[in-house]
C-alpha positions as CSV (number, residue, x, y, z in Angstrom):
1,X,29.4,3.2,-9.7
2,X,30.6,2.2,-5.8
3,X,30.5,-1.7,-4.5
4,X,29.6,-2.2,-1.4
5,X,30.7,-5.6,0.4
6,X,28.1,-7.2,2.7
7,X,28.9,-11.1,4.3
8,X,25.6,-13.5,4.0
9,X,24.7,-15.3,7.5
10,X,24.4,-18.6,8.0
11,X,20.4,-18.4,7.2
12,X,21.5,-16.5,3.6
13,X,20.2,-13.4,5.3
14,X,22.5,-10.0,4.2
15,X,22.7,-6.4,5.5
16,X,22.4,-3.6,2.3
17,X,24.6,-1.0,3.1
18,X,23.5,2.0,4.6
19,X,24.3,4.3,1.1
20,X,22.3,1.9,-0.5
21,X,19.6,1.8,1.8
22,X,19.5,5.6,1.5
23,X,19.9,5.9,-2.4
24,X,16.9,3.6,-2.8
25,X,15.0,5.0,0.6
26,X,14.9,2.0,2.2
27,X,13.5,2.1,5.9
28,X,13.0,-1.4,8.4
29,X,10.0,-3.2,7.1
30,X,10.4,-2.1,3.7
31,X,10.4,-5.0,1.3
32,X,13.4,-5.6,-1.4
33,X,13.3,-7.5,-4.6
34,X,16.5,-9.2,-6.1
35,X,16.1,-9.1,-9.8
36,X,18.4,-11.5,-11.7
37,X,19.9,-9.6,-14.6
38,X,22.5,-11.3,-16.1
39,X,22.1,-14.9,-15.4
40,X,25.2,-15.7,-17.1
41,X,27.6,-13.3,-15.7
42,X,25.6,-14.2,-11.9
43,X,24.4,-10.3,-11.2
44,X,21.6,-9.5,-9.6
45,X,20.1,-6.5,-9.3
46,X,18.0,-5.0,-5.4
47,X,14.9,-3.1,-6.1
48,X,12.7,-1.7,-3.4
49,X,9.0,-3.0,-3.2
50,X,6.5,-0.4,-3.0
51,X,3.1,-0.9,-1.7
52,X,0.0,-0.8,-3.5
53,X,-1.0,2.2,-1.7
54,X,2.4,3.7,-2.9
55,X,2.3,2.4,-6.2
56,X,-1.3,3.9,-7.0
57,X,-1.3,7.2,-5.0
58,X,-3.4,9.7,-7.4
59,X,-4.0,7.2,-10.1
60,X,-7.7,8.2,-9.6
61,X,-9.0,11.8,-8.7
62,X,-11.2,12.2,-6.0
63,X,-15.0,14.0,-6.8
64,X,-13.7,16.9,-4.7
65,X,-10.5,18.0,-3.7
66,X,-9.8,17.1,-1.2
67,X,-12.5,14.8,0.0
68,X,-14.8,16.2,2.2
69,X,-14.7,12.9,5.0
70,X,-17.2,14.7,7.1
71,X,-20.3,14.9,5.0
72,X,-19.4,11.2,3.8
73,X,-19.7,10.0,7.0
74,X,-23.0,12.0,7.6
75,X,-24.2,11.3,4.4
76,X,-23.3,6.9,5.7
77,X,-24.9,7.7,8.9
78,X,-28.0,9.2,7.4
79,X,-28.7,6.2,5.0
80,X,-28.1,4.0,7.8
81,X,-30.8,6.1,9.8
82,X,-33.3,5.7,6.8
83,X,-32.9,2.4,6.7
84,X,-33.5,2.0,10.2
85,X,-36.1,3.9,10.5
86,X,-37.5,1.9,6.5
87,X,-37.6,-1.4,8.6
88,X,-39.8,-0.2,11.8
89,X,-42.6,1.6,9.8
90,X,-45.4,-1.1,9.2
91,X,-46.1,-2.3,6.0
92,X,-43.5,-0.4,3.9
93,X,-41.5,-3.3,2.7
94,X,-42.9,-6.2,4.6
95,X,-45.9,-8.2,3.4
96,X,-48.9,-7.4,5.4
């Protein structure tokens, strides 16, 4: 186990070490949670965040691998198109 020493600001703001900010793959933006672990003995423990996105990757399969983004968007544009086209023709869908 290594300590690292870092001095809290005025504001309580810190700087994490950069071997800690590696070990745990930390990069500017990322967010950090400070887990209380012994209440009694005052540790605390630094965790990154991960998004959702990052936290859920794969979790569900696609239908195809990989997803075929081209025909979706052809298949969006097409229902669009019929829809379209659903509202000019007279008296399909309107009351005469």
């Amino acid at each position: 186990m290594s300590e690292h020493v870092s001095v809290m600001t005025r504001k309580g703001q810190i700087t994490v070490p950069a071997d800690i900010r590696r070990a745990l793959g930390l990069r500017e933006g990322d967010q950090v949670a400070f887990v209380l672990t012994d209440p009694e003995r005052r540790q605390v423990s630094l965790q990154p965040v991960r998004s959702v996105a990052e936290r859920t990757h794969g979790v569900i399969a696609p239908r195809r691998r990989p997803e075929d983004f081209h025909a979706l968007r052809q298949q969006f544009e097409d229902d669009v198109a019929e829809e379209a086209l659903a509202e000019l023709r007279p008296g399909v869908g309107r009351p005469s």
